[in-house]
Every structure is written in C-alpha cells, then in structure tokens.
C-alpha positions in Angstrom: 11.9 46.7 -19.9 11.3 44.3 -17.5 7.8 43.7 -18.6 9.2 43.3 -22.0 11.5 40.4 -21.0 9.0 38.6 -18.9 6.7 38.2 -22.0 10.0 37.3 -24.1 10.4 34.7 -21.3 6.7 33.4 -21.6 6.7 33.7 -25.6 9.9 30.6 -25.1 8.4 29.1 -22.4 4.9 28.5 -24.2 7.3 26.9 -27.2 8.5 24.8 -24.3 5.5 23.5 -23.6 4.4 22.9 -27.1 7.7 21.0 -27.7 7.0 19.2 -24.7 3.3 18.7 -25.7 4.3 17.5 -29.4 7.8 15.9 -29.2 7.7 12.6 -30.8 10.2 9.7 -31.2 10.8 8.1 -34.5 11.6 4.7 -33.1 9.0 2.2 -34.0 8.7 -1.7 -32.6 6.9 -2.7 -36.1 9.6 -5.1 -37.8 11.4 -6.0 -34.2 9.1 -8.9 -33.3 10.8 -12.2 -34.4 7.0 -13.7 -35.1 4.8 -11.6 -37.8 1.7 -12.4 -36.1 2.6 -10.9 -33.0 3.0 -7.4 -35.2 -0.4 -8.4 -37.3 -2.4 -9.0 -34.4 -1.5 -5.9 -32.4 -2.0 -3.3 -35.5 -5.2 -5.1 -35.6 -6.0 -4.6 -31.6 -4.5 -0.8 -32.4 -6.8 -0.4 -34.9 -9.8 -1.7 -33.6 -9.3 0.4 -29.9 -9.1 3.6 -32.0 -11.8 3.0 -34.4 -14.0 2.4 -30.9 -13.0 5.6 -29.2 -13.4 7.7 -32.3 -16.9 6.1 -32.7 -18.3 7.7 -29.5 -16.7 11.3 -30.1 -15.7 13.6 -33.1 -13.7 15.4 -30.5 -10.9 13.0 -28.7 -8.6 15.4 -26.9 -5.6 16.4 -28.4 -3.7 14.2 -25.7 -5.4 11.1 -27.2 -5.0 11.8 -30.5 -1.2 12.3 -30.3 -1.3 8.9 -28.7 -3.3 7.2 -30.9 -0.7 8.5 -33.9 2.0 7.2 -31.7 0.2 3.5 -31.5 -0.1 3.7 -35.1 3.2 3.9 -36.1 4.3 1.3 -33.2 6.0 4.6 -31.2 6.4 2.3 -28.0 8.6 5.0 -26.5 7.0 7.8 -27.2 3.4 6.8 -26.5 4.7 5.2 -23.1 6.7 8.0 -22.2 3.6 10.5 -23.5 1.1 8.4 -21.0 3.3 8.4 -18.2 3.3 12.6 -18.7 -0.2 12.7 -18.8 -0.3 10.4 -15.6 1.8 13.1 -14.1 -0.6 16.2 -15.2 -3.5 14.5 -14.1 -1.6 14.0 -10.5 -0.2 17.7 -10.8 -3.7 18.9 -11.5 -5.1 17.7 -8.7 -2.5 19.2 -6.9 -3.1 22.6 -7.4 -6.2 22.9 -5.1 -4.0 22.0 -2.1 -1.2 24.8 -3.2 0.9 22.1 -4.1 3.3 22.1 -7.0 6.3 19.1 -8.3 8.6 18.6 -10.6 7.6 16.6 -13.5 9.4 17.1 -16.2 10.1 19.4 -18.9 6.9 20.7 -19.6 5.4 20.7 -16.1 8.7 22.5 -15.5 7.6 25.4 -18.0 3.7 25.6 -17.0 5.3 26.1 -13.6 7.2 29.0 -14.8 4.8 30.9 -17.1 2.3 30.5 -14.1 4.6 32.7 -11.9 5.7 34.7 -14.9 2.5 35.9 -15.4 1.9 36.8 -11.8 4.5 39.2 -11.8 3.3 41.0 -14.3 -0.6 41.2 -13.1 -1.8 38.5 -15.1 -3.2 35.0 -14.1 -2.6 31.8 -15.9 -2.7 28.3 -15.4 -2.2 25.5 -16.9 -5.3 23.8 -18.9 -6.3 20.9 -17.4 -5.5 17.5 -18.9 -8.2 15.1 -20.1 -9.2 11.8 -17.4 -8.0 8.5 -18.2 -11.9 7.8 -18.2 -14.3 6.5 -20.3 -14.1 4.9 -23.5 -11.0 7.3 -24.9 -9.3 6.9 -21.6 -10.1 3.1 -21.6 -9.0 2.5 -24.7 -5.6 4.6 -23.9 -4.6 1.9 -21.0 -6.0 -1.2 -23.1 -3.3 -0.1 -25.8 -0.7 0.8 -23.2 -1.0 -2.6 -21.5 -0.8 -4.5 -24.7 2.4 -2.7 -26.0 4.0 -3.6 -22.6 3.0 -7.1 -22.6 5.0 -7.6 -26.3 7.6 -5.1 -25.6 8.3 -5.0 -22.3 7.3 -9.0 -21.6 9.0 -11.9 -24.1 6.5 -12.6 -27.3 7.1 -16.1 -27.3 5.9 -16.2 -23.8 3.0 -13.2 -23.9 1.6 -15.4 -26.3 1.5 -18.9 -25.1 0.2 -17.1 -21.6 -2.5 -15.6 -23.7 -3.1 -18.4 -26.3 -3.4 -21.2 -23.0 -6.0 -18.6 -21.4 -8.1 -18.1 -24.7 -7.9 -21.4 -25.5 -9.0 -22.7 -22.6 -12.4 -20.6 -22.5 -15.4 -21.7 -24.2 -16.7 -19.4 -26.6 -19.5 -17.2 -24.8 -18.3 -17.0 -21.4 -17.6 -14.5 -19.2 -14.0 -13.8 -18.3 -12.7 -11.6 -15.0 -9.5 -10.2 -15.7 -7.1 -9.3 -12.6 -3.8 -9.3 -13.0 -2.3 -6.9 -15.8 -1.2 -9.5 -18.1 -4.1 -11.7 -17.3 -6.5 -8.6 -18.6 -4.4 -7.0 -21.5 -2.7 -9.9 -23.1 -6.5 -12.4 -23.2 -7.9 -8.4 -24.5 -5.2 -8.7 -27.5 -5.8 -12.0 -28.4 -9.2 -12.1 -28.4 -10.4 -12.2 -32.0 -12.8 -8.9 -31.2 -12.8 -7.5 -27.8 -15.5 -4.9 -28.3 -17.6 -7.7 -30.1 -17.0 -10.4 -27.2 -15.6 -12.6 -29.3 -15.2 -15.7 -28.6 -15.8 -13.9 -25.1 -16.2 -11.2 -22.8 -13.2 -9.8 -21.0 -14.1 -7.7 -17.8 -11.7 -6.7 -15.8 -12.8 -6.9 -11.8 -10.1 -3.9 -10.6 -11.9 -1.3 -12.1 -15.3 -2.4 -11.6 -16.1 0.2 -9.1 -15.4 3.4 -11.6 -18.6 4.7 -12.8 -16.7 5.6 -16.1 -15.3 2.0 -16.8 -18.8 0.2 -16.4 -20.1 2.7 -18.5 -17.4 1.8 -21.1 -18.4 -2.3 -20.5 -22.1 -1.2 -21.2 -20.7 0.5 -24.5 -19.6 -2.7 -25.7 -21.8 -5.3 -23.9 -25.1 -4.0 -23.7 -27.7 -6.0 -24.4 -25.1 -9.3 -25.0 -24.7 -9.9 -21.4 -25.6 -7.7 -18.1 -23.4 -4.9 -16.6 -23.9 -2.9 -13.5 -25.9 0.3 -14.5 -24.9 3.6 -12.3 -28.0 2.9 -10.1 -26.8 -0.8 -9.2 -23.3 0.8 -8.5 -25.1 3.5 -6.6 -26.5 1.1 -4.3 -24.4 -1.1 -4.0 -22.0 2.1 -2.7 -24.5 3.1 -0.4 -25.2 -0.1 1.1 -21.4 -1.0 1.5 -20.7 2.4 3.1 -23.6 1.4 5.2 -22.2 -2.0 6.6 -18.7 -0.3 7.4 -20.5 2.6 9.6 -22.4 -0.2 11.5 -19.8 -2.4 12.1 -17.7 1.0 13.4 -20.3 1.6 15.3 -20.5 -2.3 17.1 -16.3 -2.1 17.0 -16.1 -4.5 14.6 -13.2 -2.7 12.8 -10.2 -3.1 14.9 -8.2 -5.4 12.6 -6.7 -5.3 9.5 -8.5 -8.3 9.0 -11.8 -7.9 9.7 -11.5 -4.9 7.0 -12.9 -5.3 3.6 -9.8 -5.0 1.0 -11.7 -5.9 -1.4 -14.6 -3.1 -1.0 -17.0 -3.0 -3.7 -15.6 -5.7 -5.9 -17.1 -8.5 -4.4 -20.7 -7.4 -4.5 -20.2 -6.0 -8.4 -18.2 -9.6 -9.2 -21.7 -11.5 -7.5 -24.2 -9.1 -9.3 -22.9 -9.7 -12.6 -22.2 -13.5 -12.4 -26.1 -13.8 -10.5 -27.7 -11.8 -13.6 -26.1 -13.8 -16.3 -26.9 -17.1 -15.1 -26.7 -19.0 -18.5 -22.9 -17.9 -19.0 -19.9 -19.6 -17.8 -17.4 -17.9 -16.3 -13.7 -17.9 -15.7 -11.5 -16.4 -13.4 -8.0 -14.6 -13.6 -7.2 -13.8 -9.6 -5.8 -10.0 -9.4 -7.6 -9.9 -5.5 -9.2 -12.3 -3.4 -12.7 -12.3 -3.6 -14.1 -14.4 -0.9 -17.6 -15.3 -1.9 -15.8 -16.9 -5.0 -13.6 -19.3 -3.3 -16.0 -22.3 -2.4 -17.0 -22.6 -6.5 -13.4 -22.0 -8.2 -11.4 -24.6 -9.8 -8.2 -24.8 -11.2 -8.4 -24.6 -14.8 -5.1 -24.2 -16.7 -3.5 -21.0 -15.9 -7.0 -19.7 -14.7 -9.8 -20.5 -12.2 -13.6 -21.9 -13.5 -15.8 -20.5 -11.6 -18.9 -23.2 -11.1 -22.5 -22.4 -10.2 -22.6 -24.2 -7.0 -19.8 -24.5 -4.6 -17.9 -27.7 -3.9 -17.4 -29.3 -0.5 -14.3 -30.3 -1.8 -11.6 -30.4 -4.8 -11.7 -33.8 -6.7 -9.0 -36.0 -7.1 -9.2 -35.8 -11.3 -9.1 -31.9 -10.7 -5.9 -31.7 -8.9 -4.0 -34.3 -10.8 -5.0 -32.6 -13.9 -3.8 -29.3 -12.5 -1.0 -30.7 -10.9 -0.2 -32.4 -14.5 -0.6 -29.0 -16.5 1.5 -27.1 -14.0 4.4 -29.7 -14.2 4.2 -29.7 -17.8 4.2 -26.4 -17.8 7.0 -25.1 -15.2 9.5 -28.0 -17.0 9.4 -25.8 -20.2 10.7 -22.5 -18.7 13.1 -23.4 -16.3 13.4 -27.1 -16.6 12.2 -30.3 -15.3 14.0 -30.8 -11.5 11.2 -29.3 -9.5 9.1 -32.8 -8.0 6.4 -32.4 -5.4 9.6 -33.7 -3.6 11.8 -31.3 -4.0 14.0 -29.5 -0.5 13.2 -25.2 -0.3 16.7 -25.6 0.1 17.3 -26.9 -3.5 14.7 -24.3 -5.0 16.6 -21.3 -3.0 19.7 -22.5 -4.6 18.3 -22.9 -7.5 17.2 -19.1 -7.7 20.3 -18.0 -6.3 22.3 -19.5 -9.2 19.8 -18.9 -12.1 18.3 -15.5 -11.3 21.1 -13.9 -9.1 24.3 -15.0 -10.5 22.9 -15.6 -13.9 24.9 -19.1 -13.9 23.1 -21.2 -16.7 25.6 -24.7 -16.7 23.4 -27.9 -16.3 20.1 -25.4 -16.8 17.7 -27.4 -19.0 14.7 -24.4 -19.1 14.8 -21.8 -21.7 17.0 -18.6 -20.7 14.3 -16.6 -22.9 11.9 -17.2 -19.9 14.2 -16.5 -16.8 15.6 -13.0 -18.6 12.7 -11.4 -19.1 10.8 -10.2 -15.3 7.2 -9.7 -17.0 7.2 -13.1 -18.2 8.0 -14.2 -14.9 6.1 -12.6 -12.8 3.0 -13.2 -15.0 3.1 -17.0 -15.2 4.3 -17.0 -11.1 1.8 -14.8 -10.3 -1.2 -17.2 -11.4 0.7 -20.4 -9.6 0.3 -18.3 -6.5 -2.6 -17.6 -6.9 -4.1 -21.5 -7.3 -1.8 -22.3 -4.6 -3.9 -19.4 -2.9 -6.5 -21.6 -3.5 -5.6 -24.8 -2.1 -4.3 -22.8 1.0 -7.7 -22.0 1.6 -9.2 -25.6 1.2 -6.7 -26.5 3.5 -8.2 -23.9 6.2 -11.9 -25.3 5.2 -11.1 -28.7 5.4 -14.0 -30.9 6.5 -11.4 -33.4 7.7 -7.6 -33.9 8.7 -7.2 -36.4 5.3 -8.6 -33.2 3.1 -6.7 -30.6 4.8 -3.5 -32.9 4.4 -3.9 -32.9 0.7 -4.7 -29.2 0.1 -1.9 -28.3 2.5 0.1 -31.0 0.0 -1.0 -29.2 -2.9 -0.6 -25.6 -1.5 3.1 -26.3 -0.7 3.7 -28.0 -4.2 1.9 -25.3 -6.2 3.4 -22.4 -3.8 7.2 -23.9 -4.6 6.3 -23.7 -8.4 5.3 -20.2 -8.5 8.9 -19.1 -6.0 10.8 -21.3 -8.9 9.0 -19.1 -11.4 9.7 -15.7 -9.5 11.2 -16.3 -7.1 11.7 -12.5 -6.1 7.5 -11.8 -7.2 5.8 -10.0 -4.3 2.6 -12.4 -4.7 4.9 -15.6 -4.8 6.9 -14.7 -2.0 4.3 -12.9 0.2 1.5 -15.5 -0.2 4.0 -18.3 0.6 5.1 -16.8 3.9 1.9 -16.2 4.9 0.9 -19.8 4.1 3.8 -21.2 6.3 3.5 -18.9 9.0 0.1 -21.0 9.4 1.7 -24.3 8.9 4.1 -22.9 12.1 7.8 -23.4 9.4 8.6 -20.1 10.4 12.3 -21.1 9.0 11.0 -21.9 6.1 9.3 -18.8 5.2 12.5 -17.1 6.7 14.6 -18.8 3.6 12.3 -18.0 1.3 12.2 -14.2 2.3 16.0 -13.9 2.5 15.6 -16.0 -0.9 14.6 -12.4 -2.7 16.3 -10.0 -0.8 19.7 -11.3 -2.6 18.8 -11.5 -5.8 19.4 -8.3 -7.9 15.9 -7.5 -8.4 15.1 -7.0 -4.8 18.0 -4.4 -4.5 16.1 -1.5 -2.2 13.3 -3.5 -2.0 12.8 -2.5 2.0 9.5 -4.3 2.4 11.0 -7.5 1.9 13.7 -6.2 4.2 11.4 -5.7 6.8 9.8 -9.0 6.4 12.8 -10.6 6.9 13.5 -8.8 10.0 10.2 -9.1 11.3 10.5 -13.1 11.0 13.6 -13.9 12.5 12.3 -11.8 15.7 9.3 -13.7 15.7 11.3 -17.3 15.3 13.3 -15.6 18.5 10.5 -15.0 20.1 9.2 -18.7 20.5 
C-alpha cells in the first residue's frame, strides 16, 4: 500500500513539474507601447535572435524553445519569469554536488520531492539537468531578455533616445564595447542587423572571458573583423594566472588595490582593438579598463577610443561634452543644474523630486524621473565620463590641467547624482572622487543623499558608507 501511494504521489508530482515546466501567461506587451516602432523593431530583433540560434542547431533545448514562443508572442512575464527559473536550475544544479538543496519555486519544489520519493522506495532519480546559458542559444536567450527589459521595464521614449544618441553617434564600421546592460542590449536592438554588424559591431567587454561567448562573436564576426580564438583566450589565461602567482610570490598582493578587478578584460579589450587596427572604436564604460584611459574621449553618451593617447583633453572636447551633457540633463529633469550649482541645492533637489515625489516648479519631464532604468542608465554613463576626468585630474602634467579636470569631474559627477541620485556608480564614484579632493562633508551629504530616498530602503552598503565617513571626518 505504501508503495502504491508513493508512486501515486510521484505520478502528481511529475504533473507538477510539467505544469511548472509548461505554464505560460497569456499577457502579451505587443499593442502596449505608445510608439509602433518600438513594437516593429523588437519583433524584428526577436525574429532575427531566433532565426540565429536555430541556424546553428536543429535541436535547441526544450527550455529555449518555450522561450523563444514566449518572445514571439511578446510574453514579457512569462519568458522573464521562465528565465529567472532556469537561472535557478542552473544554480540548483550545481548544487547538488556539494549535498546542497533550496527552495526555488514550484517546480524545484516537486523535483525535490520525487527525488526523495523515489529513494524510499529503492529507486534513484534526479532531476535532468538544465541547458547553459552558453553559446549562441544561450546568448541569444539574454540578448532577448535584456531587450524586453530595456522597453518594458525602462521608459520607450527614453530607451530609445539613449539608444538612437549611441547609434547615431557611431560611424558605420566601427567597433563598439558594450558595458553597461543598457549600453549593450538597447545599441544591440537598434542596430539595423546585429549578427550582420550593421552599421557596426557590438561586443560586449563583460563576457569576453567566456570561451562560449567569443565563440558566439566568431559566429557572427568571423572573417569581418578579428575575435579572440580559444588559443589567444588560452594564453592570455595562462599568462595572467602567471603574473598573479609571481607577484604573490614578491608580496605584491596585499591590497585591494594592487589587485586586478578587471582580470582578463583588459588584455582581451587590447588584443582585439591591436588586431583590427583600421577600425574605429567606441567605448560604453561597464569597468575600468586602465590601459584605455590615456586614448578615451568623451563622445556623446559614449567614450572614442583614439589610436594614440593624448597628454591632455582639449578645450573644444570638453566644451562640446560639457555642451551635450547640459543639453541633455535640462530635458529630463530641467534646466537649474549650472557648473555653479551648491550639493546642497542638488541634495534638495533629489530629496523633493525622487523622495517625496513633489513636482511644483519642476520643469524636466516626470516620465524620466519615474522610471529607475531610465535613470540609472543615462546617470550611469555621466559617471562614468566624470570617471574620466577624475583620472586626468590624477595625471595632470600641471596644477592649471589638474584644476580643470578636477572642474570638470565635479561638474560632470553632480550631473550624474541629479540624474540618480540614489545609482550605486553615481554615488560611489563621487565619494571616492572627493574623498581625494579631502571634502569629506561633501561626500558625507551625498551618501546620506541616497540613504533617504525610498529606493535606498535596506540598502545597508550605503549605510555602512555613511557610517564609515562620518568616523573618518571624526577622526581628523
């Protein structure tokens, strides 16, 4: 009898998990956007990401073809929510070899179950194991899950002016390093052909050291422009593994900052802008990457990334950026922000307009400061030219140089606060930059800045940061 019900219990239990496996919401976003292009030219990107994967294999796993029907029919919530459980498998999968097992929802719930089920009764099952987010079907899963997000989850009028200004601003041919997640998924959207390069080639430098996702570049890119084969990555692994164990061994590795964050990213980044020396490139900052620093520009939203390096920013340069960026920052949360302006007026203004949501006298567009993707993206890439400048400012040839970067760092780092001004780059990057300038009460306010504002609720990194500053200013 008991066996009996156990294998009643398994027989439901493996319904579970199908139920689990197939459930699918009939909610679609098609119709929802308030511009038809934004709906044309994502069923196009759709289409063309799972024409791509379905060129390299005749057998997609069954995960990826329940997701692609999902992106089809514009299933936002179901293909988000089906990803997400994947993400979860793949982490509960690896799992198992350590004896470890976690709740994660209804159908790791149920594997769980007809796992131990089985047990009692002699037998031995385990759940099958779920496909990589790898290659070109894993590749082309994210790619579509990032661009959903960016037109869902971000505003459309904003996705696409951040996209249209990047894509617009790069000459057709060039090389383009994606970073941050709308800086890669949106300028992959609007990009007339991604897998064609055209007008360019999108690469995104994060992922640069998987095996699986410069395969997936050579997919698309071979013979158009050079990518890292496995033997480049090989030794380029070996011979950074190699630097780390000899500066261990001299005790060169005693501070945070003498470690490498950004391992194997900057010798991948060099190799492929050395071997494509008649390309231009362009540069969307998700890490710093030192050996780039001395040849980027400002260039709209983005960095240029010149041949040579520079001793020092020209005068046109920054009073063109300077121009864009006011321009710019005036049309999403209005035009009172001057290279002038007090921290204490841009604190206030965030604690009005972000925290209590009080919009009398605002002249910006309450589109932009409602919507947290939008924010973060366009206050992400202010911090990171003001990243920039910061760093001129610490190379300065000369005191009159390092005054104006330090000018410019401050002006550029008070733009991207305004934007965000609760965005871990924004605040984190401005701290740090006057920290060096010795304003350790200013980097107090802009800390405390965040921690009030309702998206910083439970945020206890910025709480500790806050902490850890005012001891510091008690210290001196």
């Amino acid at each position: 009898m008991k066996r009996l019900l156990i294998l009643l219990v398994l027989a439901v239990a493996a319904v579970c998990i199908l139920l689990a496996t197939c459930l699918d919401f009939r909610s679609s976003v098609w119709g929802t956007f308030k511009n038809p292009e934004t709906e044309t030219m994502l069923k196009r990107f759709i289409a063309e990401k799972i024409n791509q994967a379905n060129a390299v294999t005749s057998r997609l796993p069954s995960e990826f073809q329940t997701l692609f029907k999902y992106a089809g029919r514009g299933n936002w919530l179901a293909y988000s929510n089906s990803v997400r459980e994947l993400e979860e498998r793949i982490d509960y999968w690896n799992s198992l070899g350590y004896g470890v097992r976690h709740w994660h929802g209804y159908r790791g719930a149920a594997e769980d179950f007809v796992s131990d089920a089985a047990r009692e009764i002699g037998w031995h099952w385990e759940p099958p194991a779920p496909p990589r987010l790898e290659g070109t079907g894993g590749e082309v899963v994210k790619e579509i899950y990032g661009a959903f997000e960016a037109f869902v989850a971000g505003d459309e009028k904003y996705s696409t002016e951040f996209g249209r200004q990047i894509v617009d601003a790069i000459p057709p041919g060039s090389i383009y390093f994606g970073g941050s997640d709308a800086g890669r998924y949106i300028v992959t959207v609007m990009c007339r052909s991604q897998v064609s390069g055209d007008p360019f080639f999108v690469l995104s430098q994060n992922p640069l050291p998987n095996a699986s996702y410069l395969a997936y570049l050579r997919s698309m890119y071979a013979g158009k422009i050079y990518t890292p084969t496995d033997r480049d990555l090989q030794k380029i692994r070996q011979d950074y593994e190699a630097d780390l164990w000899r500066r261990a061994y001299a005790n060169e590795l005693l501070t945070n900052s003498q470690i490498d964050v950004t391992g194997l990213r900057r010798p991948l980044t060099k190799m492929i802008f050395d071997q494509n020396p008649d390309r231009k490139f362009y540069v969307d900052e998700g890490i710093l990457i030192d050996w780039m620093y001395p040849q980027l520009e400002p260039h709209d939203l983005i960095f240029k990334l010149n041949r040579q390096p520079a001793a020092a920013l020209s005068d046109d340069i920054i009073q063109r950026d300077r121009d864009f960026w006011t321009n710019d920052v005036r049309s999403k949360i209005g035009g009172w922000l001057h290279s002038d302006t007090s921290m204490a007026t841009v604190a206030a203004f965030a604690g009005k307009i972000f925290g209590r949501q009080d919009f009398s006298g605002f002249t910006g567009d309450q589109r932009f400061v409602q919507n947290a993707y939008s924010q973060r993206a366009f206050s992400k890439l202010r911090a990171s030219q003001a990243g920039l400048y910061a760093w001129r400012a610490s190379h300065a040839a000369g005191a009159t140089d390092q005054a104006r970067m330090v000018r410019e760092a401050n002006f550029a780092f008070r733009q991207a606060w305004a934007l965000c001004p609760y965005s871990p780059e924004a605040v984190f990057r401005y701290v740090n930059f006057l920290l060096e300038q010795k304003r350790v009460d200013d980097a107090i306010l802009v800390a405390e800045t965040a921690t009030k504002l309702p998206q910083c609720k439970g945020d206890g990194m910025m709480a500790r940061m806050v902490v850890e500053l005012k001891l510091r200013r008690e210290e001196k």
